[in-house]
BALOBA-1460 file (C-alpha; in Angstrom, 3 decimals):
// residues 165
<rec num="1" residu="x" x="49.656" y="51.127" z="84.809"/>
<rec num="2" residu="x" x="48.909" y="52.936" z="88.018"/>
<rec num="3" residu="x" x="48.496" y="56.991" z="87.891"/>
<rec num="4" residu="x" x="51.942" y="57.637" z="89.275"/>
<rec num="5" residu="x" x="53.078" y="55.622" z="86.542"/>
<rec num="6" residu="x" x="51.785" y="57.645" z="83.844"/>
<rec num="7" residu="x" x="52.157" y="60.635" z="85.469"/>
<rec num="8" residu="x" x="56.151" y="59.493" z="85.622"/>
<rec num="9" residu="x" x="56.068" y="58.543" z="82.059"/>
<rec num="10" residu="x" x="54.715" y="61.981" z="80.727"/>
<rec num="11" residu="x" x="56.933" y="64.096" z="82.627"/>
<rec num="12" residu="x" x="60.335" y="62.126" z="81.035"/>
<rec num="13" residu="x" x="58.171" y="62.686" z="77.509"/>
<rec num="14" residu="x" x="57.595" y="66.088" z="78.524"/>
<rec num="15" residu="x" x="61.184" y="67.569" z="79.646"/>
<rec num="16" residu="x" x="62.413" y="65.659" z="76.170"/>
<rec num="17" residu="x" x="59.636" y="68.039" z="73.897"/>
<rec num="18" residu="x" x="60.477" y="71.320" z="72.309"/>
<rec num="19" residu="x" x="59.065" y="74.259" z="73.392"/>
<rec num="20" residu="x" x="56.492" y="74.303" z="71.005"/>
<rec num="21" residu="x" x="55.135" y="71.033" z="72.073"/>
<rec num="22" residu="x" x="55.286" y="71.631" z="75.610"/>
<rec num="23" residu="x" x="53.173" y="74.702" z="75.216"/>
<rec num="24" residu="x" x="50.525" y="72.823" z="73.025"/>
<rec num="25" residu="x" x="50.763" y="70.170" z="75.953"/>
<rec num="26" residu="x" x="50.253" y="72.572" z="78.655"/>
<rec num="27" residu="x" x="47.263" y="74.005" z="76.559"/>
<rec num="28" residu="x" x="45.443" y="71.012" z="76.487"/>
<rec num="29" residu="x" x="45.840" y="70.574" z="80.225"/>
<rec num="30" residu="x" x="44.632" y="73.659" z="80.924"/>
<rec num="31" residu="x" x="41.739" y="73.114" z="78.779"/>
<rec num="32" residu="x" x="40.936" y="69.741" z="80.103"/>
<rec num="33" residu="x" x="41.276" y="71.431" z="83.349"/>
<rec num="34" residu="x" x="38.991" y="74.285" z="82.310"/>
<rec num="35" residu="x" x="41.791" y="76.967" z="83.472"/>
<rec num="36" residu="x" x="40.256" y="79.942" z="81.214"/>
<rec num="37" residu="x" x="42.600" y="82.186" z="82.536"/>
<rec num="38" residu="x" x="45.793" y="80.270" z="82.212"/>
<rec num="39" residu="x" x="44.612" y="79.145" z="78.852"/>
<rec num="40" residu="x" x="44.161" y="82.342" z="77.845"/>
<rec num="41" residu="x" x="47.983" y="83.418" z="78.422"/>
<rec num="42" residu="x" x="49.346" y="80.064" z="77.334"/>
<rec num="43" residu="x" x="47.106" y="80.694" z="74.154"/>
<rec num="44" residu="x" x="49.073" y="84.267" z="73.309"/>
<rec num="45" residu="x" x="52.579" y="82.465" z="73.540"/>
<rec num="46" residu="x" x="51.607" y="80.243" z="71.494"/>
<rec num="47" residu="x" x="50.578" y="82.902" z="68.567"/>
<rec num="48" residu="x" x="53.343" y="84.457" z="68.859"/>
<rec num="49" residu="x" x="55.369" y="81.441" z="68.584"/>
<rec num="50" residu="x" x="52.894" y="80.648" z="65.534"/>
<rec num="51" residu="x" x="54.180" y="83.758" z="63.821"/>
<rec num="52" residu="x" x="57.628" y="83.898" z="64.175"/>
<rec num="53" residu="x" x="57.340" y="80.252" z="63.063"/>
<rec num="54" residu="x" x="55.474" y="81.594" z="59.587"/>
<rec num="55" residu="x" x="58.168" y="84.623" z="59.361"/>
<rec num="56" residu="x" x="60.977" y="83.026" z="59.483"/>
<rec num="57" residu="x" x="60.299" y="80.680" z="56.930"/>
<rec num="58" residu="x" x="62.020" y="77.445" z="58.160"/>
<rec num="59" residu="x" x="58.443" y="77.055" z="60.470"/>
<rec num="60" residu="x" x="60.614" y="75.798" z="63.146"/>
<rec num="61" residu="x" x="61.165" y="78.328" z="66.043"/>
<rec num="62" residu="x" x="64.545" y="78.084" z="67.807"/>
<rec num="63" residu="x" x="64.613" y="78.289" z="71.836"/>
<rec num="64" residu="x" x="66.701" y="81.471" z="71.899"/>
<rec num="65" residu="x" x="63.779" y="82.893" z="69.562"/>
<rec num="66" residu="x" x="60.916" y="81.462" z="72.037"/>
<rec num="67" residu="x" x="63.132" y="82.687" z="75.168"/>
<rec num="68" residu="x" x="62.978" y="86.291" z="73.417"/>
<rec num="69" residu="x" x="59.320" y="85.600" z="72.921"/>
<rec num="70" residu="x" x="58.290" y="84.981" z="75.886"/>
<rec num="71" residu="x" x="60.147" y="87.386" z="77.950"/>
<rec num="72" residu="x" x="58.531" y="90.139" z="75.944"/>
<rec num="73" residu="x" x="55.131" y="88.785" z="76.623"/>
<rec num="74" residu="x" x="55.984" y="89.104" z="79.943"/>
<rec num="75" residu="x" x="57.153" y="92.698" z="79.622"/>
<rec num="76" residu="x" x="53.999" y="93.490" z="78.196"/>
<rec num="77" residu="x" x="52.039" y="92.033" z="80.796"/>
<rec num="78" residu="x" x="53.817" y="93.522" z="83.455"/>
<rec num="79" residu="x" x="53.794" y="97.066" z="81.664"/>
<rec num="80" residu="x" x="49.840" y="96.745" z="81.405"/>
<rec num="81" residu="x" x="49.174" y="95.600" z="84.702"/>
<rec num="82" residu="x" x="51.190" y="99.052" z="86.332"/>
<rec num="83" residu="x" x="49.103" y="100.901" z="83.506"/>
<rec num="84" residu="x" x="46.065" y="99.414" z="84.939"/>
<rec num="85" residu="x" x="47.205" y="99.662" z="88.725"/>
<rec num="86" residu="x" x="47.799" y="103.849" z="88.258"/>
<rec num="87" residu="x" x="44.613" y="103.571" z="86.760"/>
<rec num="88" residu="x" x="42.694" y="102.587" z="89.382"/>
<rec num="89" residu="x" x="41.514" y="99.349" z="87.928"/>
<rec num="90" residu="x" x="42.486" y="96.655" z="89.820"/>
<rec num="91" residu="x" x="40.429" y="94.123" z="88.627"/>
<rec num="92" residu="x" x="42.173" y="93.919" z="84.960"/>
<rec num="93" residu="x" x="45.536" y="94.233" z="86.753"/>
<rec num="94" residu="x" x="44.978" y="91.357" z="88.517"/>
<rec num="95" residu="x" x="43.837" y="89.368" z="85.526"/>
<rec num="96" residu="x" x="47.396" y="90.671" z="83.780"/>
<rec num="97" residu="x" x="49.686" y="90.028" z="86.786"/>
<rec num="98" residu="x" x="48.058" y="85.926" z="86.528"/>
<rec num="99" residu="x" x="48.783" y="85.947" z="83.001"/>
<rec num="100" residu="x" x="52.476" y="87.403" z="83.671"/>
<rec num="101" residu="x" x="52.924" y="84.581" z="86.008"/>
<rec num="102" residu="x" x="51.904" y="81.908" z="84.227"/>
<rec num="103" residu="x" x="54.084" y="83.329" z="81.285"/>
<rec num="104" residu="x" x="56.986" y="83.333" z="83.866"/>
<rec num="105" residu="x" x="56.728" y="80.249" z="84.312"/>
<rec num="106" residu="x" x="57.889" y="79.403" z="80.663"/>
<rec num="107" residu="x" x="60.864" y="82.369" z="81.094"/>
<rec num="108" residu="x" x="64.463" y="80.926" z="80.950"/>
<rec num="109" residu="x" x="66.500" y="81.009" z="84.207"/>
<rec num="110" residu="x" x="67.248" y="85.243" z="84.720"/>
<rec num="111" residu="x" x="70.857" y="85.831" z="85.400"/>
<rec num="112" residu="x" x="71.794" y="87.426" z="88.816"/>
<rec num="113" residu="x" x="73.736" y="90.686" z="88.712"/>
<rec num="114" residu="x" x="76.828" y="89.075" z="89.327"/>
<rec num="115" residu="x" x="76.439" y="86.599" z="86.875"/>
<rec num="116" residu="x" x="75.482" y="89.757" z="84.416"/>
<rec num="117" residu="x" x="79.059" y="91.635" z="85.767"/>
<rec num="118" residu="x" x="80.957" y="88.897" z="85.228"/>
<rec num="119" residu="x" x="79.873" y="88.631" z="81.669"/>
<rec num="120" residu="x" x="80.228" y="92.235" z="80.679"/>
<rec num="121" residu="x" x="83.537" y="92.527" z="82.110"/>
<rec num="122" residu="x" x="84.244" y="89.113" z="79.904"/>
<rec num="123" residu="x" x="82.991" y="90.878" z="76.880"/>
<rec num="124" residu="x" x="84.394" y="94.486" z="78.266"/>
<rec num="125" residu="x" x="88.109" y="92.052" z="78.239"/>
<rec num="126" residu="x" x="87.140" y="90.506" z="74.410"/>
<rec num="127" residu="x" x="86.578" y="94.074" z="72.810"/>
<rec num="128" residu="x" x="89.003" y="95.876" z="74.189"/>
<rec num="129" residu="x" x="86.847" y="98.679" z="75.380"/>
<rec num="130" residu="x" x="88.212" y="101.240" z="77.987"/>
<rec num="131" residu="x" x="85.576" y="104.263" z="77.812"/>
<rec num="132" residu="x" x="82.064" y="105.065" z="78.126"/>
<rec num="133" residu="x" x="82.404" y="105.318" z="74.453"/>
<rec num="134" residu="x" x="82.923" y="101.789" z="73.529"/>
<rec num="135" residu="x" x="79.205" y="100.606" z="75.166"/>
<rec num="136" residu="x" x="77.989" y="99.852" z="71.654"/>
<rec num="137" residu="x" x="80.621" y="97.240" z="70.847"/>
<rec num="138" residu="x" x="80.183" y="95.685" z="74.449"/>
<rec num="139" residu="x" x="76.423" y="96.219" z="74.098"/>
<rec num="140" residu="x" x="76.728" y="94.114" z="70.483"/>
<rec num="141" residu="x" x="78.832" y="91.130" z="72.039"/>
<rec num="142" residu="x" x="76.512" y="90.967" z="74.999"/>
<rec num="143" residu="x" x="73.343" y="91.648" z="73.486"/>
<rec num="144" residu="x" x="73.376" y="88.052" z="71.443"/>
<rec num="145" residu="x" x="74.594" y="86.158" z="73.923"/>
<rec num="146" residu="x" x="72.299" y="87.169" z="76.745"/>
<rec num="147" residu="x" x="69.158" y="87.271" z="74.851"/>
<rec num="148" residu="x" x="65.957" y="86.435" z="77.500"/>
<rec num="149" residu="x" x="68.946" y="85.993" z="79.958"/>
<rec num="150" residu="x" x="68.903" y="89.161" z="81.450"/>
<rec num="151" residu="x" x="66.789" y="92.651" z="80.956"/>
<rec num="152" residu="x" x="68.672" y="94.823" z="78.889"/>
<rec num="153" residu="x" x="68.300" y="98.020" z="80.824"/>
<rec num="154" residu="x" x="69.757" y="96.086" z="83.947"/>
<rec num="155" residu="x" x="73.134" y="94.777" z="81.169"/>
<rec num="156" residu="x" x="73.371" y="98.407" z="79.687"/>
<rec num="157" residu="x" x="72.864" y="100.278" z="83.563"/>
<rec num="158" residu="x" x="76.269" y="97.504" z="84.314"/>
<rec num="159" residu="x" x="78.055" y="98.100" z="81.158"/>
<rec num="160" residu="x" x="77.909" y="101.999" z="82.146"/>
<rec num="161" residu="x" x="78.934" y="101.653" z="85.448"/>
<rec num="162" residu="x" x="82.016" y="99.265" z="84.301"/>
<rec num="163" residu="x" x="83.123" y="101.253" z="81.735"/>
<rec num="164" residu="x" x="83.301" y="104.110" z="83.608"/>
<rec num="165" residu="x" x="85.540" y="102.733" z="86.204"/>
């Protein structure tokens, strides 16, 4: 078998793994490739996958769960490298903005606003809610369903400016 060939042959093997497998398969890769820094990220999802696997008892982590996982990891990264950047050290901000993209890489598809609006007013519709008051209820429906979707300050700012309509 050629290397096209193979390299065909992984990929349909490698859209078909979980989540879990296709971060253990990147982190080989990256070792074999001797990618410290990418290793280094892919590494840290992988803990953290590791540990909600342990905590949750069933050892199996669902994708909603690794979505949620890795869009905080992200978060954080991006949080530490403007820490470092007002700081004044750009040198670890640069090593945090890599690691945020390679994590972004593993992200689920982000909504766009309007897809975000039309699901609020969906769930505004399903809860009844008419005032400013009601956010919690429309917060509840929403927050399940768009879990590592969308950034919840960017569904609650939307939810405020819909309810108060």
């Amino acid at each position: 078998m050629n290397d096209r060939c193979k390299l065909v042959v992984y990929y349909r093997k490698y859209i078909n793994m979980s989540f879990t497998d296709k971060i253990n398969a990147d982190i080989k890769a990256a070792m074999l490739a001797k990618e410290k820094e990418k290793l280094a990220a892919l590494r840290d999802i992988k803990s953290k996958l590791l540990l909600e696997a342990t905590s949750g008892g069933s050892g199996e982590v669902t994708e909603e769960a690794a979505a949620k996982i890795v869009l905080k990891l992200y978060k954080q990264r991006i949080d530490t490298y403007n820490l470092y950047v007002e700081q004044g050290r750009q040198d670890l901000a640069d090593e945090e903005l890599f690691q945020a993209k390679v994590i972004e890489e593993y992200m689920p598809k982000q909504l766009t606003e309007d897809e975000i609006r039309s699901e609020v007013k969906a769930a505004i519709q399903s809860v009844g809610a008419s005032a400013p008051s009601d956010m919690g209820k429309v917060m509840g429906v929403l927050t399940g369903k768009l879990a590592g979707k969308a950034d919840g300050k960017v569904i609650s700012a939307i939810v405020k400016e819909e309810l108060s309509n």
